[in-house]
C-alpha positions in Angstrom: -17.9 -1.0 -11.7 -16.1 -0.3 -8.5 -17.0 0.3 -5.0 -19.8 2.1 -3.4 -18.9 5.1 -1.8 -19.4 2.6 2.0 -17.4 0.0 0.6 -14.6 2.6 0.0 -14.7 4.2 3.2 -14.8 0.8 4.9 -11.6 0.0 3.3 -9.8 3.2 3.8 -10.7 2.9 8.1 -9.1 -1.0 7.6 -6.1 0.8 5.7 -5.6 3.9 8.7 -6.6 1.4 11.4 -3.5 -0.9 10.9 -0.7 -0.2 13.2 1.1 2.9 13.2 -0.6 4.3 10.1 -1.2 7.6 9.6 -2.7 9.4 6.4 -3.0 12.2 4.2 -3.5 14.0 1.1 -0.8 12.2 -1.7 1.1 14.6 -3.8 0.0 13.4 -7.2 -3.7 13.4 -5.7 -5.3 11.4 -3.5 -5.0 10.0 0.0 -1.7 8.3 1.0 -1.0 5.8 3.8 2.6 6.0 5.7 4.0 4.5 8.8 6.5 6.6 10.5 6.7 8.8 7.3 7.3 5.9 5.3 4.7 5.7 2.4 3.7 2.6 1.5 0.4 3.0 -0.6 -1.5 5.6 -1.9 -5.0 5.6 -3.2 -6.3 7.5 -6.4 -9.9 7.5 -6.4 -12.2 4.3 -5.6 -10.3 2.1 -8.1 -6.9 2.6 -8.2 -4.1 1.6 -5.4 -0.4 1.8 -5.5 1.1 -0.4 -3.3 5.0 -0.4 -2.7 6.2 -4.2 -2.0 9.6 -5.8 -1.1 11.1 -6.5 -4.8 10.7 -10.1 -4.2 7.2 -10.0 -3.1 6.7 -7.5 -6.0 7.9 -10.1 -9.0 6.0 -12.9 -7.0 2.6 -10.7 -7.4 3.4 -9.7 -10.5 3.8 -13.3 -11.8 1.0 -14.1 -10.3 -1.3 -11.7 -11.9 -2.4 -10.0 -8.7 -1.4 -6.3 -9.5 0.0 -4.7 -12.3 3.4 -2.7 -12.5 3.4 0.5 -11.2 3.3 3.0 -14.4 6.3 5.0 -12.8 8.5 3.3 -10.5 8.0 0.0 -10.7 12.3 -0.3 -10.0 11.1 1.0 -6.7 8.6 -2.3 -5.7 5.3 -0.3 -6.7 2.4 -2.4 -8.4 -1.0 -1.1 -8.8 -4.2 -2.9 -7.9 -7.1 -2.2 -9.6 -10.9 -2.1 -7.6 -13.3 -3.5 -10.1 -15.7 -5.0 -8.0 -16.3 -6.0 -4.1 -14.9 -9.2 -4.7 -11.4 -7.8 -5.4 -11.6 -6.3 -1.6 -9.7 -9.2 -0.2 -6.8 -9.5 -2.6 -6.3 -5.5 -1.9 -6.0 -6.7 1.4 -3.2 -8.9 1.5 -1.4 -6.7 -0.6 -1.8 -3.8 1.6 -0.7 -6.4 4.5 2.3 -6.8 2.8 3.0 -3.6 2.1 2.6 -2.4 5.9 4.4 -5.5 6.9 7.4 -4.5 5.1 7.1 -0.9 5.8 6.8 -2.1 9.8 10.1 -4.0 8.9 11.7 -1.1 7.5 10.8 1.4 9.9 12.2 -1.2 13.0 15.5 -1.2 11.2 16.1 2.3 10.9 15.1 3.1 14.1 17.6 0.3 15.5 20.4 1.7 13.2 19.5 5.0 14.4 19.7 4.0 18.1 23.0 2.4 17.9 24.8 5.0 15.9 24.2 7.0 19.1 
């Protein structure tokens, strides 16, 4: 079934108002999320989210059933979560927390590194 075409746009403002987020078109098609030209989701449609994790938070979400492995990279941390209702709005939320969280995490390092290479 999905999302309405509201529900959808609700989500993608909670995706692009998290810190630091910016968006755009995706490559493969789409709209894809970064933070400081980091991607770390993308969306294909209403339905369909790729979501790169932390490798550990990956297997535990895997396990869990949450998301499904990415149909490309999965070696990379990508799962896929799939919309099939409203109700699924929530756990597509804590993913995509974790996701930014670690792309946050990421970012912070690299910019350390970066400053104290200098």
């Amino acid at each position: 079934m999905g999302l309405t075409k509201a529900e959808f746009d609700t989500l993608k403002a909670w995706i692009a108002d998290l810190p630091d987020v910016t968006s755009g078109p995706h490559r493969f098609g789409g709209i894809e999320f970064k933070v400081h030209d980091l991607e770390f989701m993308h969306l294909h449609g209403q339905t369909h989210l790729d979501i790169r994790l932390p490798m550990s938070d990956q297997a535990r979400i895997l396990v869990e059933g949450m998301a499904e492995k990415h149909a490309y990279v999965p070696q990379a941390g990508w799962v896929t979560f799939r919309i099939k209702s409203n109700e699924d709005i929530d756990k597509a939320k804590e993913i995509v927390r974790m996701a930014h969280n670690h792309a946050l995490t990421v970012m912070e390092q690299h910019q350390t590194k970066r400053k104290t290479a200098k």
